[in-house]
KOLNUPA-83981 format. One record per residue (C-alpha): residue number from 0; residue in one letter; x, y, z. Coordinates in steps of 0.001 Angstrom, whole numbers. Example, Ala and Ser with C-alpha at 12.3 -4.5 7.8 and 13.67 -1.06 7.14 Angstrom:
BEGIN
0:A:12300:-4500:7800
1:S:13670:-1060:7140
% end
This chain:
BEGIN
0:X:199825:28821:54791
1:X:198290:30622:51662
2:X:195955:33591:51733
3:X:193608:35240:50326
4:X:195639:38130:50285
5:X:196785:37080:46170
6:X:193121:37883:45353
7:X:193520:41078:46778
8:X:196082:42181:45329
9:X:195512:40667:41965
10:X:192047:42756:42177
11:X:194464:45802:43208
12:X:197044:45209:40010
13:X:193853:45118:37669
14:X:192734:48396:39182
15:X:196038:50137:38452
16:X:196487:49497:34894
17:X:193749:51574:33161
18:X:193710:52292:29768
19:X:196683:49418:29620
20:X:195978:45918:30854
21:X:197323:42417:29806
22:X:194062:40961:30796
23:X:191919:39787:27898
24:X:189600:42315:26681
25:X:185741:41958:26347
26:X:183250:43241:24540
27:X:183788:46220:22165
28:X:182242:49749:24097
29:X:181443:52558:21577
30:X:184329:54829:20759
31:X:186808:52284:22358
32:X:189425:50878:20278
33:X:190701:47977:21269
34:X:194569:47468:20409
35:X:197614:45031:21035
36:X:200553:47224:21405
37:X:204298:47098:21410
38:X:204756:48144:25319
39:X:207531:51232:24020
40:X:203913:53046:22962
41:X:202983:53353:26634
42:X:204880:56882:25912
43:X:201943:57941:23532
44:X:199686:58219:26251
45:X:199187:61844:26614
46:X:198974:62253:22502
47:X:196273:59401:23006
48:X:194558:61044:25894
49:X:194126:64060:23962
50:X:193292:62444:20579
51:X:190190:61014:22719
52:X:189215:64350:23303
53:X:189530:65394:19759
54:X:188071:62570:18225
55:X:185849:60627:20889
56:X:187819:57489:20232
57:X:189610:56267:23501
58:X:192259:54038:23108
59:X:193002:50773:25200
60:X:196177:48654:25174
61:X:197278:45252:25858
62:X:200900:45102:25520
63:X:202837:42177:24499
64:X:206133:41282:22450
65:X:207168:41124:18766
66:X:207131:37312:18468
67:X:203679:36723:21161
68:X:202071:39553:18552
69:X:202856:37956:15756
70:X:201641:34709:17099
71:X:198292:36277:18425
72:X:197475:36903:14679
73:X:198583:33688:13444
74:X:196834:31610:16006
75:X:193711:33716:15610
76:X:193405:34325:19618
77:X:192900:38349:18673
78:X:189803:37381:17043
79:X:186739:39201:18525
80:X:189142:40467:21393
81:X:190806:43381:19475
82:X:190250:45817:16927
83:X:193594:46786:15664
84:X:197403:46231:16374
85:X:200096:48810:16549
86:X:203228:47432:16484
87:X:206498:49316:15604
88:X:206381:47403:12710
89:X:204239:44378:10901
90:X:207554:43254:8987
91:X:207036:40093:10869
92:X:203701:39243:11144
93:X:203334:40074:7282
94:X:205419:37169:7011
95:X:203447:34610:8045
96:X:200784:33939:5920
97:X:197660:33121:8943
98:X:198668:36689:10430
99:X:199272:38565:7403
100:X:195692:37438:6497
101:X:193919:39112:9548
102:X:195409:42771:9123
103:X:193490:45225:7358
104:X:193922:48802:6699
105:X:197351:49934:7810
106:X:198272:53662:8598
107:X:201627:54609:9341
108:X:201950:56941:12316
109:X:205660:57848:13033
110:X:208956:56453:12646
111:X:212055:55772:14611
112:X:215321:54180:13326
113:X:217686:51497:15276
114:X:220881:52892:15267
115:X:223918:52590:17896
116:X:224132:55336:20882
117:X:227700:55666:22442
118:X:228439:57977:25546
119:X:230279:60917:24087
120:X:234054:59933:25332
121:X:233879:56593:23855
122:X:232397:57786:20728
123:X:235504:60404:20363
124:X:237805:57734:21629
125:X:236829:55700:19024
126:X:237316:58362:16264
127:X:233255:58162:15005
128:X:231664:61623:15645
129:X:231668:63495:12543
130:X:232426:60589:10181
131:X:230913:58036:8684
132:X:230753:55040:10125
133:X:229666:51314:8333
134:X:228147:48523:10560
135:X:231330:46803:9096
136:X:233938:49482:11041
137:X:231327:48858:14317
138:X:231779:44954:14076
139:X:235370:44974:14133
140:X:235864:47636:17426
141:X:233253:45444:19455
142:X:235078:42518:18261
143:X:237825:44048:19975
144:X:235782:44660:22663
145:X:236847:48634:22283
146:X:233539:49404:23039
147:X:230687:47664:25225
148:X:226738:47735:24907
149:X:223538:46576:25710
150:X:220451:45593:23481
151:X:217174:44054:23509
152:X:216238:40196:22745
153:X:215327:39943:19428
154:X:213041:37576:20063
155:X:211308:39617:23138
156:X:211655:43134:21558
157:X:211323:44598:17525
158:X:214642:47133:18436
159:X:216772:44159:19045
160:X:214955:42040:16154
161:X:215603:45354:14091
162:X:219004:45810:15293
163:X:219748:42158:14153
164:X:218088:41924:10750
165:X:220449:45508:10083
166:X:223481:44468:10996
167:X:223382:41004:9120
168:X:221848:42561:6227
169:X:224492:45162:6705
170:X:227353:42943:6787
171:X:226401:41031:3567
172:X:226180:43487:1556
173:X:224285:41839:-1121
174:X:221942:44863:-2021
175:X:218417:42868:-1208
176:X:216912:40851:1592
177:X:219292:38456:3715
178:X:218400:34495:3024
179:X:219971:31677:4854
180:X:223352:30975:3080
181:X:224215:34494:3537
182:X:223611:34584:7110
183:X:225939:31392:7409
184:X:228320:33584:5120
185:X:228483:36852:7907
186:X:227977:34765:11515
187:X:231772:35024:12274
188:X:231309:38815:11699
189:X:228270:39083:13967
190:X:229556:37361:16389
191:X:232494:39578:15967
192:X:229735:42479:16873
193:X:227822:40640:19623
194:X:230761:39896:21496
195:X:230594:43169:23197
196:X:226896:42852:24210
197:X:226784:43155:27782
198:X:223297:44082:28755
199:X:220223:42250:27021
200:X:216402:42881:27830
201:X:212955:41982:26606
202:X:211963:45463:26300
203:X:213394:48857:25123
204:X:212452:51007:27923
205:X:213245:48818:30833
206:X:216855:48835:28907
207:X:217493:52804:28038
208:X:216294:52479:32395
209:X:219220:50345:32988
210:X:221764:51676:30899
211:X:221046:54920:33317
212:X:221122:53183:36790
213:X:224289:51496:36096
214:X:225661:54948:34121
215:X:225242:56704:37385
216:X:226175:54016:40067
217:X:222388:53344:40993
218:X:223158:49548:39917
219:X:226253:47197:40834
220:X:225659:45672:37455
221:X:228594:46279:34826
222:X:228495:49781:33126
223:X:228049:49250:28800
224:X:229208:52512:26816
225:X:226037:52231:25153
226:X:222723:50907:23466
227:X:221611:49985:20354
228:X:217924:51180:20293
229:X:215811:53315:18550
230:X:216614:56557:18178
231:X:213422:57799:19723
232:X:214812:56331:23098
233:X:218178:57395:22836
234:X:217294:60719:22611
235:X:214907:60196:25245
236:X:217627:59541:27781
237:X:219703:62329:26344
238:X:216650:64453:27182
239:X:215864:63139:30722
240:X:219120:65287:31436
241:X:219537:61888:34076
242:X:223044:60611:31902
243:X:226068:61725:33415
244:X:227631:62490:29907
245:X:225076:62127:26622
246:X:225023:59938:24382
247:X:226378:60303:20487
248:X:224042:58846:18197
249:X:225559:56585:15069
250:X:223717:56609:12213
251:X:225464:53270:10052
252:X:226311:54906:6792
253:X:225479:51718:5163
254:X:222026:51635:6631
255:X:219199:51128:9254
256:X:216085:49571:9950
257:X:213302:51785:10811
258:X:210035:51370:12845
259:X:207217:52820:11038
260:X:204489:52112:13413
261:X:201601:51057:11613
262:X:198508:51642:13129
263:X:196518:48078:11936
264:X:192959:47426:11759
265:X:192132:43949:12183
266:X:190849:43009:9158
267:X:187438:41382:11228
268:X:186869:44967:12841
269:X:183145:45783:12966
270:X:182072:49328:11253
271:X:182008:51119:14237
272:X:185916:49872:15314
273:X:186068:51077:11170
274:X:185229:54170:12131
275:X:187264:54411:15299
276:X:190018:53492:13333
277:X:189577:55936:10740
278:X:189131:59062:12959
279:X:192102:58219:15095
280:X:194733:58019:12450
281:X:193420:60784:10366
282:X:193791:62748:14036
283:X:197277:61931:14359
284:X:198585:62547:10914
285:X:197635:65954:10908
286:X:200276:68672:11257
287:X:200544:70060:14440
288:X:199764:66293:16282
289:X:202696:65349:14408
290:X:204884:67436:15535
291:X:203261:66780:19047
292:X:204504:62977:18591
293:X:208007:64306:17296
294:X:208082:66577:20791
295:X:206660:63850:22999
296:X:208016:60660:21661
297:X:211058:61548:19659
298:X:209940:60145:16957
299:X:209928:61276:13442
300:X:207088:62660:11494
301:X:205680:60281:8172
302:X:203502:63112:7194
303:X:205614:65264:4255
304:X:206037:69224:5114
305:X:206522:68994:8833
306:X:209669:69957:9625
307:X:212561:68018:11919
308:X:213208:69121:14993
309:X:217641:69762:15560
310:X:217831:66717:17677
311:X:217646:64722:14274
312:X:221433:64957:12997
313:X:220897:62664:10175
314:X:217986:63414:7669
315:X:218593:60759:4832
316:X:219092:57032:6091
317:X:219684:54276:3777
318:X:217168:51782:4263
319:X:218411:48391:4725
320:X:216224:45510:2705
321:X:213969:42954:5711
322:X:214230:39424:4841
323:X:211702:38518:2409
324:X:210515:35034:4098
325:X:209676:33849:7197
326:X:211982:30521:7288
327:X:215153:33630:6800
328:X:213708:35563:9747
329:X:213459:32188:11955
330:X:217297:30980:10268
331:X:218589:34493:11849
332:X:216993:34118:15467
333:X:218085:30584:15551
334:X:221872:31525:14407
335:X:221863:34241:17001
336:X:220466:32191:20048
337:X:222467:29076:18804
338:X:225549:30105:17708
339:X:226443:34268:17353
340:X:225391:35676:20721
341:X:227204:35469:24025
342:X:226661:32330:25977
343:X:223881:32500:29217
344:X:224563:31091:32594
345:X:221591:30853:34831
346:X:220542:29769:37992
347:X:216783:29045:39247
348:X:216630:29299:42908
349:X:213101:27271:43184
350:X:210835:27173:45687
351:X:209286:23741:46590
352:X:208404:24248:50189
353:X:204829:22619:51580
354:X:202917:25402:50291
355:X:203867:24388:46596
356:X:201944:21153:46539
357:X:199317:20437:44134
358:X:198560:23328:40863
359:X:201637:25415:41791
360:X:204373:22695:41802
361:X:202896:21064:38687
362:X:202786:24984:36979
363:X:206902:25062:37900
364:X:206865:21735:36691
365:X:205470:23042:33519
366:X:207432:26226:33099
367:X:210576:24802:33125
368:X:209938:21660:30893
369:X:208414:24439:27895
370:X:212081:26130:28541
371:X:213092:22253:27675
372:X:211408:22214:23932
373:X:208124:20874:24974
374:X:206652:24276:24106
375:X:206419:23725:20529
376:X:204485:28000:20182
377:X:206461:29853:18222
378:X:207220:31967:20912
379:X:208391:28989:23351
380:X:211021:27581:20263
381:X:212750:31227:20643
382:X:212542:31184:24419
383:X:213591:27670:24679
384:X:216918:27102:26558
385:X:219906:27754:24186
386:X:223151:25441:22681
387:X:225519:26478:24925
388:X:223825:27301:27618
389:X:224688:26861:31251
390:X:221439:25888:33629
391:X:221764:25284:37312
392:X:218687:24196:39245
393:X:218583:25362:43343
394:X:215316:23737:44640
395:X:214947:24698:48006
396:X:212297:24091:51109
397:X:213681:24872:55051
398:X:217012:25228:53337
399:X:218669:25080:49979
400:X:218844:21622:48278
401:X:221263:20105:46461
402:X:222201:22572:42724
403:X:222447:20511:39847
404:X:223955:21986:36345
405:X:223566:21156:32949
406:X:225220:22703:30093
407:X:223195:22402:26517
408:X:225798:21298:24082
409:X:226491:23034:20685
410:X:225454:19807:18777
411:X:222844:17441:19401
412:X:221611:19411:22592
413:X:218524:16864:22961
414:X:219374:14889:25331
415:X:220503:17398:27628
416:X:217782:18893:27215
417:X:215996:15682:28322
418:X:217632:15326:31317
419:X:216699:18910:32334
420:X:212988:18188:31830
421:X:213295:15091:33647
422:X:215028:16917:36647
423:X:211857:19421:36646
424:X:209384:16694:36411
425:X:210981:14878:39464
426:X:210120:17907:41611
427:X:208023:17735:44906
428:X:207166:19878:47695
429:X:207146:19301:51306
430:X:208896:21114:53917
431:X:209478:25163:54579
432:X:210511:28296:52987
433:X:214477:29201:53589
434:X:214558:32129:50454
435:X:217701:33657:51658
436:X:219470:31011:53151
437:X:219236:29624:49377
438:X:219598:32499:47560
439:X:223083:33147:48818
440:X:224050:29441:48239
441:X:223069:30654:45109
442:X:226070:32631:44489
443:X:228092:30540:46098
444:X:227525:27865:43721
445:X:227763:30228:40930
446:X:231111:32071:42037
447:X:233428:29214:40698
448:X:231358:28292:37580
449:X:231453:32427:36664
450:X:235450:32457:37831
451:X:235972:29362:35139
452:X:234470:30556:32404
453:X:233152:34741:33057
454:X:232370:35351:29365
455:X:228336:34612:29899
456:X:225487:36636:30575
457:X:225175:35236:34119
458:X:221720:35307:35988
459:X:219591:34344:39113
460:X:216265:33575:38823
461:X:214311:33823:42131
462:X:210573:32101:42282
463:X:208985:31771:45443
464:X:205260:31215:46645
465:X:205581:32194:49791
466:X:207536:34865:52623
467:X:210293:33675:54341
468:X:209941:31262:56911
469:X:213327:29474:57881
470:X:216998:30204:58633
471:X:218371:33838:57239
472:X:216014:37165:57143
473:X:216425:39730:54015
474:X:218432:42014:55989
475:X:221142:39511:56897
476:X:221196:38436:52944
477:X:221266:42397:51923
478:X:224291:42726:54499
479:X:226121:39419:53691
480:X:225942:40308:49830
481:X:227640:43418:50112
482:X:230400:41334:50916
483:X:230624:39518:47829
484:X:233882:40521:45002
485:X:232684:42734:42326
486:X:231958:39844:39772
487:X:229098:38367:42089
488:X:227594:42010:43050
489:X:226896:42231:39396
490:X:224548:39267:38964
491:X:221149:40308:38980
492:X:218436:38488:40324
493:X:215193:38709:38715
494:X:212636:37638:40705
495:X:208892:36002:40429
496:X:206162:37350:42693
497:X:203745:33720:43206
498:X:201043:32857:45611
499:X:201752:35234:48551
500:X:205481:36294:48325
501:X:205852:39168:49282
502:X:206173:42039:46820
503:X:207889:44264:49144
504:X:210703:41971:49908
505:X:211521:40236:46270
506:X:211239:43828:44661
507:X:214143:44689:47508
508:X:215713:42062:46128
509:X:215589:42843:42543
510:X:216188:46455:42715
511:X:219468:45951:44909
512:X:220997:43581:42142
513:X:219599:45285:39195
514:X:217323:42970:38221
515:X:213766:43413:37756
516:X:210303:41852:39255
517:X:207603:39729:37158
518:X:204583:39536:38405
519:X:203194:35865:38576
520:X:200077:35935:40078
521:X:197486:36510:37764
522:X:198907:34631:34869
523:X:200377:31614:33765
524:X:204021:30793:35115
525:X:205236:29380:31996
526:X:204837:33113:30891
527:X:206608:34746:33338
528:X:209826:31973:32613
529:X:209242:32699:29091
530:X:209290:36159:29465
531:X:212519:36485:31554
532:X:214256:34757:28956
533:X:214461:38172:27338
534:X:216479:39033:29817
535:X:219431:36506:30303
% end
């Protein structure tokens, strides 16, 4: 039966957020700024809270991705909602001529590098504290697997988008911005380096968060000897003093890509968000609020004359040429999806008990057909499902239903990718709500697909409407899985709060397997499934 409880605690998330919301924004108030945000800048908060003081000019985020920014401008849907963007960088968006054209004055704010952190023993092991080290040197050990690591989605988050452009721009060595024939030229080398990716996620901090619960046994998910992020956030967790041995930061002697974190006016801004706009960055490139941000953020300083702080070994970093057109950006995020990164394996335990019928079955119907191609946004194409890809469906009602996998060939993947739409079309509701019962037949259908082939970021994705109604409680599933052989406890499930599931229970759920919760109930499920990609 559904309640009105979603409505109250939809009206309860709203209250929480504050200055930072992912609702749309309304009209402008007077010494607001209104701004779409990387989500890593959530950590300027207290510079921002202070700068409202200063100034009068009180910031207020919506966060979103690298690729859903850049398609906000393009699109034109910040019009008349926002008065600047602050990305960590506009390398992107610049790229595309209908976003480019809507950014105005830019200010740069601080910068942060993406460079490779190692935990100190494997660095040493490895022979690379002290010495220079090419992205070259790096390819070949992770091709060896000698070393392990975890990184953003490039397509979710600009570290791993950074990360990406330096290493193939890195690796080809041609001295100016990466085009398409070269990145056909270096794939066997980055897929040489992106073999020992074992951790992926759609944003930095939820990452460097990870990285620590596994590190310190918090997680049953596989421990990675490192990160490549920015260096703001891997000296971040050095300083948390939560690491059970620090991390060595490796600077590529061959080069980087650095943030620079423009703050953007829109280029439609009204005189007063002008003025906001003015005020504000003027406020934070002075001196001492520099080296505020440099204390508070680990970032670096962009105003010249204030000094580093010690915690930034290397002062001089080679900066690695971004690829001049859009159609070489897209060539590189289709290589690495298609072809370069590790293969994904997921499952999608979905719920199509009674309670389903009507908008919510035909929004899952939705959600997983734009995984399918039929999300044509720019964002959807990236968060489509990938060649090579393995995709097992679980419906489920008063008890699991019958799994069916595909596996999205290399070449020609359409009319797999058919037959998965087709499969999601065909889905009804009717019956009850047995969440454990199929979640554990979820890993029992995935133990002997992982056993045959284990070299795939494997996944469960949970969605449910409701609280548990039939067969198994949470308690016997929590007990049963700590049963399961070390391969299975390390699949996380990441689950999706809908309709009235309850919050309490799937967050159990995520938190024991290391996965994470999205929240589903006050936007669009296609989203959410788009937004998890990030994370497989």
């Amino acid at each position: 039966m559904r309640k009105v409880l979603a409505l109250f605690l939809g009206a309860l998330l709203l209250a929480g957020c504050s200055d930072s919301s992912s609702a749309p924004l309304g009209d402008p108030e007077p010494g607001t700024l209104r701004v779409l945000a990387g989500s890593e800048l959530a950590d300027m908060q207290p510079v921002l809270d202070e700068a409202a003081k200063a100034t009068g000019v009180k910031v207020k985020f919506t966060y979103t991705g690298t690729l859903e920014g850049a398609e906000a401008l393009a699109n034109g849907s910040v019009d008349g909602k926002y008065d600047a963007v602050w990305f960590s960088s506009n390398r992107y968006p610049a790229s595309i001529p209908e976003a480019a054209k809507r950014l105005g004055n830019q200010v740069k704010i601080m910068s942060s590098p993406v460079v490779l952190g190692l935990a100190t023993s494997v660095a040493q092991r490895l022979g690379w504290v002290g010495k220079p080290v090419g992205w070259g040197e790096i390819a070949e050990q992770a091709g060896k697997k000698a070393f392990s690591y975890g990184m953003t989605d490039p397509s979710a988050s600009n570290s791993g988008f950074s990360a990406l452009v330096g290493v193939a721009s890195a690796l080809a060595g041609a001295g100016n911005a990466i085009d398409a024939r070269q990145i056909v030229a270096v794939t066997p080398r980055l897929t040489q380096f992106f073999g020992a990716q074992a951790l992926s996620a759609g944003s930095s901090g939820w990452l460097s968060d990870a990285y620590t619960r596994r590190a310190t046994g918090q997680d049953p998910g596989q421990k990675v000897d490192g990160l490549v992020n920015y260096e703001s956030v891997l000296l971040s967790a050095n300083a948390s003093g939560k690491l059970p041995e620090p991390l060595t930061l490796i600077y590529p002697s061959d080069g980087v890509v650095t943030a620079d974190y423009p703050l953007s006016l829109l280029a439609d801004a009204g005189s007063d968000a002008r003025s906001a706009h003015q005020r504000l960055s003027d406020y934070l490139r002075t001196p001492d609020v520099q080296k505020r941000i440099m204390e508070t953020t680990q970032r670096r300083p962009v105003v010249p004359g204030v000094a580093l702080g010690a915690q930034f070994a290397a002062h001089d970093l080679v900066e690695l040429p971004f690829p001049a057109t859009r159609q070489a950006v897209d060539a590189l995020l289709t290589a690495y999806f298609d072809k370069i990164r590790r293969p994904s394996r997921t499952l999608y335990v979905l719920d199509t008990s009674g309670s389903m019928e009507g908008e919510r079955i035909d929004s899952l119907r939705t959600a997983l057909a734009g995984l399918t191609g039929a999300d044509d946004s720019l964002t959807g194409r990236f968060r489509r499902f990938r060649s090579r890809e393995e995709v097992t469906m679980l419906p489920f009602n008063s008890g699991p239903g019958t799994p069916r996998t595909f596996t999205v060939p290399e070449q020609n993947p359409e009319g797999e990718l058919a037959r998965i739409k087709a499969f999601a079309e065909g889905l009804s509701a009717r019956g009850g709500t047995a969440i454990y019962d199929s979640l554990s037949q979820a890993y029992r259908v995935l133990e002997p697909l992982a056993a045959q082939d284990p070299d795939r970021f494997t996944s469960i994705v949970l969605m449910t409407d409701g609280e548990n109604a039939n067969g198994s409680s949470l308690a016997d599933f929590l007990a049963w899985s700590g049963s399961l052989p070390p391969s299975m406890k390390q699949v996380p499930v990441f689950t999706v709060l809908f309709g009235e599931g309850s919050s309490d229970e799937l967050t159990q759920v995520a938190t024991r397997t290391g996965g994470k919760v999205f929240d589903a109930r006050n936007v669009r499920l296609a989203q959410v499934f788009q937004e998890i990609r990030g994370y497989q």
